[in-house]
C-alpha positions in Angstrom: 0.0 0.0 0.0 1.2 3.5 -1.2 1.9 5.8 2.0 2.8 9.3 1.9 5.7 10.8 4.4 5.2 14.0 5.7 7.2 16.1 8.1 6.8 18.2 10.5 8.9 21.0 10.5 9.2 21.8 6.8 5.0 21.4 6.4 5.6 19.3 3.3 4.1 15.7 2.1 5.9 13.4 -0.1 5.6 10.3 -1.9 7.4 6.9 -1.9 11.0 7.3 -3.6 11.1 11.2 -3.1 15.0 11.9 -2.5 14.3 14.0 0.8 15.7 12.4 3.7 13.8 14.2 6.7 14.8 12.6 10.5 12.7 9.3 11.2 11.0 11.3 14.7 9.8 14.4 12.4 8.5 11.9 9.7 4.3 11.3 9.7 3.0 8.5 7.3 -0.9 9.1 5.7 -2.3 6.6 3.2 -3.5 9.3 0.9 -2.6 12.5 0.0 -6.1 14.4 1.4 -5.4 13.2 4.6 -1.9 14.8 4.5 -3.2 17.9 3.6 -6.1 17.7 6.1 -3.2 17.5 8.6 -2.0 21.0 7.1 0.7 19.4 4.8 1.1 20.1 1.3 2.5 18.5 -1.7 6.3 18.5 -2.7 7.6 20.2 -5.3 10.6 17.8 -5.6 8.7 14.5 -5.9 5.2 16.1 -7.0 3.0 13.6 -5.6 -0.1 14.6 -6.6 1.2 13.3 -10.2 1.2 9.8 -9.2 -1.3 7.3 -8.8 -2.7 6.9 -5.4 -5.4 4.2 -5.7 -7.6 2.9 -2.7 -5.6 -0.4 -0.5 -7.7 -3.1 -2.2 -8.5 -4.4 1.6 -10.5 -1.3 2.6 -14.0 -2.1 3.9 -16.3 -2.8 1.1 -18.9 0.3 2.2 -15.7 2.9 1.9 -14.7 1.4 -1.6 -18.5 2.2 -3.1 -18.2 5.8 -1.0 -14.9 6.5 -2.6 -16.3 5.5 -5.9 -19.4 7.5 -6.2 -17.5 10.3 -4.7 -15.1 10.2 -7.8 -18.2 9.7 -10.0 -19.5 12.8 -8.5 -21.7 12.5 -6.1 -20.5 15.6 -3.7 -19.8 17.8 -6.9 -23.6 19.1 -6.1 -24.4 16.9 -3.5 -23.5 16.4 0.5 -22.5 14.4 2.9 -25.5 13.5 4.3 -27.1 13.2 0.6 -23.8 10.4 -0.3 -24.6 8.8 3.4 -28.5 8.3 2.7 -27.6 6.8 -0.9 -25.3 4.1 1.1 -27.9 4.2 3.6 -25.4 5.2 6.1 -26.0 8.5 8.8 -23.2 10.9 7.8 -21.7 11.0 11.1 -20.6 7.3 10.5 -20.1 7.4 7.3 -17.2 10.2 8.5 -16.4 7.8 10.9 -15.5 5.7 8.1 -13.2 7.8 6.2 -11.4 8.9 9.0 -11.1 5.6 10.5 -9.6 3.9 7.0 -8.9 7.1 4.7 -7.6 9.5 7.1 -10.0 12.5 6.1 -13.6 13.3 5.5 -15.9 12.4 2.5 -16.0 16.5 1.4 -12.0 16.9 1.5 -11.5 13.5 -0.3 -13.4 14.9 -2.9 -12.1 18.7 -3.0 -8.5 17.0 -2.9 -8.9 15.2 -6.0 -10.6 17.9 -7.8 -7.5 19.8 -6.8 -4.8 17.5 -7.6 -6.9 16.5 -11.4 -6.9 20.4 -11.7 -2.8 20.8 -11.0 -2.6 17.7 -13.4 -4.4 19.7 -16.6 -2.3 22.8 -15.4 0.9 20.9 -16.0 -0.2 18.7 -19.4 -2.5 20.4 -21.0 -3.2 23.7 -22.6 -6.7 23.9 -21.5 -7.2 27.8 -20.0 -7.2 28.3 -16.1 -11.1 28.8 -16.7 -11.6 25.5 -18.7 -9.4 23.5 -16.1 -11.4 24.9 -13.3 -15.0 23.7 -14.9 -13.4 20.5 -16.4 -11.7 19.5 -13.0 -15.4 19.7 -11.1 -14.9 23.0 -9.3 -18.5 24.8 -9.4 -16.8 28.7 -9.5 -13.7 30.2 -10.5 -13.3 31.8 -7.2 -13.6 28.1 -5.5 -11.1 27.0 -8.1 -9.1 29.7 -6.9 -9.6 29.4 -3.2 -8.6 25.6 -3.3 -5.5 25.5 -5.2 -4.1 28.2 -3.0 -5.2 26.3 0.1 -3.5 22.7 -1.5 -0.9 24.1 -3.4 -0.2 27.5 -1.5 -0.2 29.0 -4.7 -2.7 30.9 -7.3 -3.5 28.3 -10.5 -1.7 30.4 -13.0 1.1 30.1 -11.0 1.2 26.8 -10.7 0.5 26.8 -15.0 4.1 28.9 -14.6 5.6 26.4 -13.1 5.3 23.5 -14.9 7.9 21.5 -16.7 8.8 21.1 -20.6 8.6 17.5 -20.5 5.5 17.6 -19.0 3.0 18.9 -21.6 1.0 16.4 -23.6 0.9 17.4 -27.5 -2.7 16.2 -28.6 -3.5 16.2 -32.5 -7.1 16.8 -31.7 -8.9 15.8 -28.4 -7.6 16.2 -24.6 -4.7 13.8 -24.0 -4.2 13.3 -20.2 -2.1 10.4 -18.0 -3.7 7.9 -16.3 -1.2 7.1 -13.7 -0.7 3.8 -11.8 1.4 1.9 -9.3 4.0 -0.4 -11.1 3.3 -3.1 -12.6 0.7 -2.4 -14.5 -0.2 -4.9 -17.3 -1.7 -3.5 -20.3 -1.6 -6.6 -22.4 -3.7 -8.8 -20.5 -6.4 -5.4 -19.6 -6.4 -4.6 -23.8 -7.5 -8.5 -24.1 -9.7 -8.5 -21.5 -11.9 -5.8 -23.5 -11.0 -6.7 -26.7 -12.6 -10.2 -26.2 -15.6 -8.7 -25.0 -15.6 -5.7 -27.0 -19.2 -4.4 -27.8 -19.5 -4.5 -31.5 -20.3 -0.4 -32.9 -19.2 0.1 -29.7 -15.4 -0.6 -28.0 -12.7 -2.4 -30.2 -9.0 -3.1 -29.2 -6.9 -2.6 -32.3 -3.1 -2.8 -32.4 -3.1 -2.3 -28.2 -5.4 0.6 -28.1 -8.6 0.5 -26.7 -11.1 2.9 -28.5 -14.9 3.5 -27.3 -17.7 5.6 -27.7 -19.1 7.2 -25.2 -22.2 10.1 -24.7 -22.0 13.2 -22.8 -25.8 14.6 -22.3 -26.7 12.9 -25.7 -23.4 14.3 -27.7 -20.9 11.5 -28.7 -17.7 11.6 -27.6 -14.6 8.8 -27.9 -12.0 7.7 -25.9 -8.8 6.0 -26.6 -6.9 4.7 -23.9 -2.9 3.2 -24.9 0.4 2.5 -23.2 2.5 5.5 -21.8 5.3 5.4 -19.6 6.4 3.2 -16.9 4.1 4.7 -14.0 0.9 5.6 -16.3 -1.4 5.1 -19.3 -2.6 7.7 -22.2 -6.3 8.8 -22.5 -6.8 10.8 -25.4 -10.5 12.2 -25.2 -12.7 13.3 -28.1 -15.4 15.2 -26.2 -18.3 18.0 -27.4 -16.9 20.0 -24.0 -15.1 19.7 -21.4 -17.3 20.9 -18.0 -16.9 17.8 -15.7 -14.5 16.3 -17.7 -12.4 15.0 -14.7 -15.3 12.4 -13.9 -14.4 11.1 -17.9 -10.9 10.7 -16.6 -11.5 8.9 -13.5 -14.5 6.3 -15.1 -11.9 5.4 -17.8 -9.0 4.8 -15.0 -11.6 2.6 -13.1 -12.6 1.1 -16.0 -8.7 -0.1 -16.9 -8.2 -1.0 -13.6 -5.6 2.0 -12.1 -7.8 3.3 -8.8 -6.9 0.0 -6.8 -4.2 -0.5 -4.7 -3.5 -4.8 -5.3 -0.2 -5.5 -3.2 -2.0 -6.6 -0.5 -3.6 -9.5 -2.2 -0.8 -9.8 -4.6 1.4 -10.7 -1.7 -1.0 -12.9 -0.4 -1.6 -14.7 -3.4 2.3 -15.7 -4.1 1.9 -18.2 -1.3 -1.0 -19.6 -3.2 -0.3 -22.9 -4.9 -2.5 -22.7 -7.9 -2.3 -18.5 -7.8 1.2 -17.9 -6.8 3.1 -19.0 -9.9 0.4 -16.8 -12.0 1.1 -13.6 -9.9 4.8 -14.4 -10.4 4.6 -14.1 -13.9 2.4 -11.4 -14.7 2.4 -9.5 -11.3 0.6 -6.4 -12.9 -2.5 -7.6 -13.4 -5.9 -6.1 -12.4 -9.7 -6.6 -12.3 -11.2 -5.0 -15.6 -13.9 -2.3 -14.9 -16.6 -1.1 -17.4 -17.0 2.4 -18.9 -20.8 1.7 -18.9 -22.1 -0.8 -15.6 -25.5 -1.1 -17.9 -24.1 -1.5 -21.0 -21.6 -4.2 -19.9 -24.6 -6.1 -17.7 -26.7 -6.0 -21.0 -23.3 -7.6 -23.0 -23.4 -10.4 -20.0 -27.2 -10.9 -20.0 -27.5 -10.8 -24.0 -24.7 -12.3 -25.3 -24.1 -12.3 -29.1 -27.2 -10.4 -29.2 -25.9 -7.7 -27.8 -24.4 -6.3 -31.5 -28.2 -6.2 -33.0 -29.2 -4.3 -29.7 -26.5 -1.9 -30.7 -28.0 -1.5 -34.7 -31.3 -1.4 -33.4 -31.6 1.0 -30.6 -28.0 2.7 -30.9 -27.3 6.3 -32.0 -25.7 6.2 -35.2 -22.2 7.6 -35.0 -21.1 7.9 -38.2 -17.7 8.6 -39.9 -15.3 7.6 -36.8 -13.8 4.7 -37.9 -12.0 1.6 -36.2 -15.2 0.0 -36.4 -16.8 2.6 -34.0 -20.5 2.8 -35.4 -23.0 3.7 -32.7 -23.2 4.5 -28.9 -24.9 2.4 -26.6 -28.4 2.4 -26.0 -29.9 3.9 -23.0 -32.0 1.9 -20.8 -34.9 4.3 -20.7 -34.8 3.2 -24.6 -34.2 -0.9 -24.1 -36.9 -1.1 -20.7 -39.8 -0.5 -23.9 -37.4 -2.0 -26.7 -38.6 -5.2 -28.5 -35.7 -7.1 -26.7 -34.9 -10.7 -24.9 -36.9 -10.0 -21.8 -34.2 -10.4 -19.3 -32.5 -7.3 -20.7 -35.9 -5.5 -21.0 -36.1 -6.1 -17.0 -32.8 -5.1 -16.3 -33.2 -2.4 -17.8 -36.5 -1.4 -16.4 -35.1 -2.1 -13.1 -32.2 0.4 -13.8 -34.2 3.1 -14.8 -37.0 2.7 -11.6 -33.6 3.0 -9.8 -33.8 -0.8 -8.1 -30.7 -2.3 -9.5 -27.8 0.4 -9.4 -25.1 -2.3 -10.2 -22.3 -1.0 -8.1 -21.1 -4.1 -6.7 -23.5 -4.3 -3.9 -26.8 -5.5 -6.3 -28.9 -8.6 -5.5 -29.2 -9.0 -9.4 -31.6 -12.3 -8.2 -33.9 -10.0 -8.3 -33.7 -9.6 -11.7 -35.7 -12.5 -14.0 -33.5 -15.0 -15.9 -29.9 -13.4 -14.7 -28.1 -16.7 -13.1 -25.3 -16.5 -10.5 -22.7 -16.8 -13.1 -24.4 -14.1 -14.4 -24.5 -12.1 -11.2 -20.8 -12.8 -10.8 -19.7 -11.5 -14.3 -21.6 -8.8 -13.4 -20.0 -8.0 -10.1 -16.4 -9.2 -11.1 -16.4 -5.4 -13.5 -19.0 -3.3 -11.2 -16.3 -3.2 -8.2 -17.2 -6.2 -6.5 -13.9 -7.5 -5.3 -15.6 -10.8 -4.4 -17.4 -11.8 -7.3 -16.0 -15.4 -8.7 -17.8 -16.1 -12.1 -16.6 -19.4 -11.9 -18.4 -20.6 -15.3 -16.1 -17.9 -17.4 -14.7 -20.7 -20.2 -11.2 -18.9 -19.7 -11.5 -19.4 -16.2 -12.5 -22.5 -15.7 -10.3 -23.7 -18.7 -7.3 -22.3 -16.2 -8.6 -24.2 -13.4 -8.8 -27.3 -15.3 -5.2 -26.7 -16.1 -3.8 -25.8 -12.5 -6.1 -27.2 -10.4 -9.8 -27.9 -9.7 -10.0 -26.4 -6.0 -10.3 -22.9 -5.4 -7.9 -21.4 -2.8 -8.2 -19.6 0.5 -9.1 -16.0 -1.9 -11.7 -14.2 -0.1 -12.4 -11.4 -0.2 -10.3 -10.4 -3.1 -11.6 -13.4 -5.6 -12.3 -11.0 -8.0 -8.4 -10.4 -8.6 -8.1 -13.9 -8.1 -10.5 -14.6 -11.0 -9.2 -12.0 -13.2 -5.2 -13.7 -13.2 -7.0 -16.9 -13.9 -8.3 -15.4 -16.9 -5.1 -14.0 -18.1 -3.2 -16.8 -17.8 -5.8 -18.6 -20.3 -4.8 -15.9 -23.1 -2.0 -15.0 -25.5 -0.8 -11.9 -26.2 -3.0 -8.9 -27.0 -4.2 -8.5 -30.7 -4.8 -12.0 -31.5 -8.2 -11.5 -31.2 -8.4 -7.9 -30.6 -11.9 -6.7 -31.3 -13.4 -9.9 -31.4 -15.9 -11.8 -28.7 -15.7 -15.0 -26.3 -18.5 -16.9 -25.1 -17.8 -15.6 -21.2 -17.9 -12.2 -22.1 
C-alpha cells in the first residue's frame, strides 16, 4: 500500500521514492494524499506527488470502496455528505467515521482534494485555460477553483501553470490527452484482451493495443482512446463536445482499466497460493477490468451475441469515426420499452426505476433470468472485489489446467478470477476486437 511521508517541521508531504531524507522522529506516514493535507501538509515540489497514482488499498471495507467510488463519480460535486450517506444508507456521522477511521479524512476533503490534484494535473499537461481547467476539474466557481488550489498548493492556479515543466505537456493532434497514472506493474496486455474479447460490437474495439470506445456526454458522442504510456501511467486521449466535468471522464476510464486500486495486498498474499502464486509471479501487474458503462456491460453479460443487434437497433448512429466505432450504446430508458430478450428489457426497467444500481452491492436475483454466473460476471467489472464467475470458459479452462480447488481467496476473488483469466490468453491483438462466449 502507497503511503505518503510527511514532516513536521518543513510542512511538506511526499511520496514513496522522493530523494528528501527528513529525521525518522519528524516523519508522519498518511495513506492518501487528502489526509496529509487535512493534517496541514502540502504536496512536494521535488517528488510532485499529486502526479502519481494513489489508488484505494484493495483491503478497505467494502462500504468505503462504493463511497470513494461514487464520490469520484460525482456524487458531492452538487451533492453532500448527508445526501452520499442516505444513498449508502449510512447516517453521515458514521459514514465520516468511516473515512477517517480507514482514509484518514472526510468524505468532502476526499473529494475537493482530488478535484485539486486533477486540476494541478491539466495545469501541467494540457493547454486547457485556467477557466476550462477549473469547470473541467469539477470545481463549481472560479473563485472556488481559486480558493482551493491556493489552500493545497499555496499558490494561485496560473502560477502553478508557470511552473510547470517542458517535458511535461502532452501534445494532442485533436482531443484532450491526459495520463492515467498507476502503481508499477501495471499490465496492459492482458487489460487490452480482456476488453477486446468482450468488446461491444459499434461500440469498444481493441486494435493494435489501443482500446477505443464511444461514449455520450448529455446525448453528444464523444470517444475515448486509452494506450500504453510510460512506466508509471497510461494515455487517455479524449474526443469530447466540452469539457465541464471532464475529470469524472478521466477517473470512469482509470476505473474502468483497472488503475484506482491498490493490489499488493492481495498480490502478496496470493504468491503463497499454490494454484495463484506462480500466476502472480509471472504477470504480477495484473488487475480486475472495470466497465466504462455498468449497464451497458450487464446488457453484453445478460444478452450475449445479441448484444451487437441491440447496438444497430436502438444505438445512436455515429457515423464517420472509424475503427469499427458505429454507434453508442443504447440507454435503458430506450431498451426497458425495446422489443428485446426480456431479461435485458427487465434489467433495464429495473435500472431506470432505480432498483438495481449495479455497483457491486446489487442482489441482481432479483432480476428474472440473470443466473449466478451471471451475477458474478456482473459484479467481477462493477467493483465487487468478491465476485467469482466461476463458469467464465477462460476461467474454468485455467482451473482445469492448474487445479480444480479454489484457494483460501476471499475477499479479493475477484483479482483472483481475473489472473485466472489472463493466464488462459496469448498476447493482446490476437483476437483484438473480437468476442468470447464468457464475455
Amino acid at each position: 500500500m502507497t503511503t505518503y511521508s510527511a514532516v513536521r517541521t518543513t510542512g511538506i508531504y511526499c511520496r514513496p521514492g522522493c530523494g528528501a531524507k527528513p529525521l525518522a522522529e519528524n516523519v508522519r506516514t498518511f495513506a492518501l494524499p487528502a489526509a496529509a493535507e487535512a493534517a496541514g501538509f502540502r504536496a512536494c515540489l521535488r517528488c510532485r506527488p499529486y502526479r502519481v497514482a494513489g489508488p484505494i488499498a484493495v483491503d478497505a471495507p467494502e462500504m468505503v470502496c462504493r463511497a470513494v467510488q461514487l464520490v469520484i463519480a460525482g456524487a458531492l460535486d452538487t451533492g453532500t455528505e448527508a445526501g452520499l450517506a442516505a444513498r449508502l444508507g449510512l447516517s453521515s456521522r458514521h459514514l465520516r467515521r468511516l473515512f477517517h477511521d480507514h482514509l484518514g479524512t472526510t468524505p468532502d476533503r476526499f473529494a475537493r482534494s482530488r478535484r485539486a490534484h486533477f486540476a494541478r494535473r491539466l495545469l501541467d499537461d494540457s493547454d486547457l485555460t485556467v477557466a476550462e481547467v477549473a469547470f473541467a476539474s469539477g470545481f463549481g466557481s472560479l473563485r472556488q477553483f481559486n480558493r482551493t488550489m491556493t489552500e493545497v498548493f499555496r499558490a494561485a492556479p496560473s502560477e502553478l501553470r508557470e511552473r510547470r515543466r517542458r517535458a511535461d505537456r502532452l501534445a494532442a493532434d485533436g482531443g484532450l490527452t491526459v495520463r492515467l497514472p498507476f502503481q508499477a506493474p501495471y499490465d496492459w496486455d492482458a487489460m487490452a484482451a480482456f476488453l477486446g474479447a468482450r468488446a461491444v460490437p459499434g461500440v469498444e474495439s481493441v486494435r493494435d493495443s489501443v482500446y477505443r470506445r464511444t461514449i455520450s456526454l448529455d446525448g453528444d458522442a464523444g470517444v475515448l482512446e486509452v494506450r500504453p504510456g510510460g512506466d508509471d501511467h497510461l494515455l487517455l486521449r479524449a474526443h469530447l463536445p466540452y469539457w465541464e466535468g471532464v475529470i469524472h471522464v478521466v477517473e470512469r476510464a482509470g476505473r474502468m482499466v483497472g488503475v484506482d486500486l491498490d493490489v499488493a495486498p492481495a498480490v502478496e498474499r496470493f504468491r503463497a497460493d499454490p494454484v495463484l502464486g506462480p500466476l502472480v509471479a509471472a504477470r504480477p501487474g495484473v488487475r480486475v477490468p472495470g466497465a466504462w458503462g455498468p449497464f451497458e456491460m450487464a446488457v453484453g453479460v445478460v444478452a450475449g451475441d445479441a448484444v451487437g443487434g441491440l447496438v444497430r437497433r436502438y444505438g445512436q448512429p455515429v457515423p464517420g469515426l472509424g475503427f469499427g466505432l458505429t454507434h453508442l450504446f443504447p440507454a435503458a430508458e430506450v431498451l426497458a420499452t425495446g422489443d428485446v430478450p426480456e431479461v435485458v428489457r427487465e434489467l433495464a426497467a429495473r435500472v431506470v426505476a432505480g432498483e438495481v444500481l449495479l455497483d457491486g452491492g446489487d442482489d441482481l436475483s432479483v432480476v428474472p433470468g440473470i443466473s449466478a454466473d451471471m451475477a458474478a460476471r456482473i459484479g467481477l467489472r462493477s467493483g465487487d472485489r468478491d465476485a467469482f464467475p466461476a463458469e467464465d470458459p477462460l476461467l474454468r479452462r485455467a482451473l482445469e489446467a492448474l487445479g480444480p480447488a479454489e484457494g483460501d481467496w476471499q475477499p479479493w476473488r475477484s483479482l483472483a478470477a481475473a489472473h485466472l483469466i489472463a493466464s488462459g490468453r496469448g498476447p493482446v491483438g490476437r483476437r483484438a476486437g473480437g468476442r468470447s462466449a464468457g464475455r
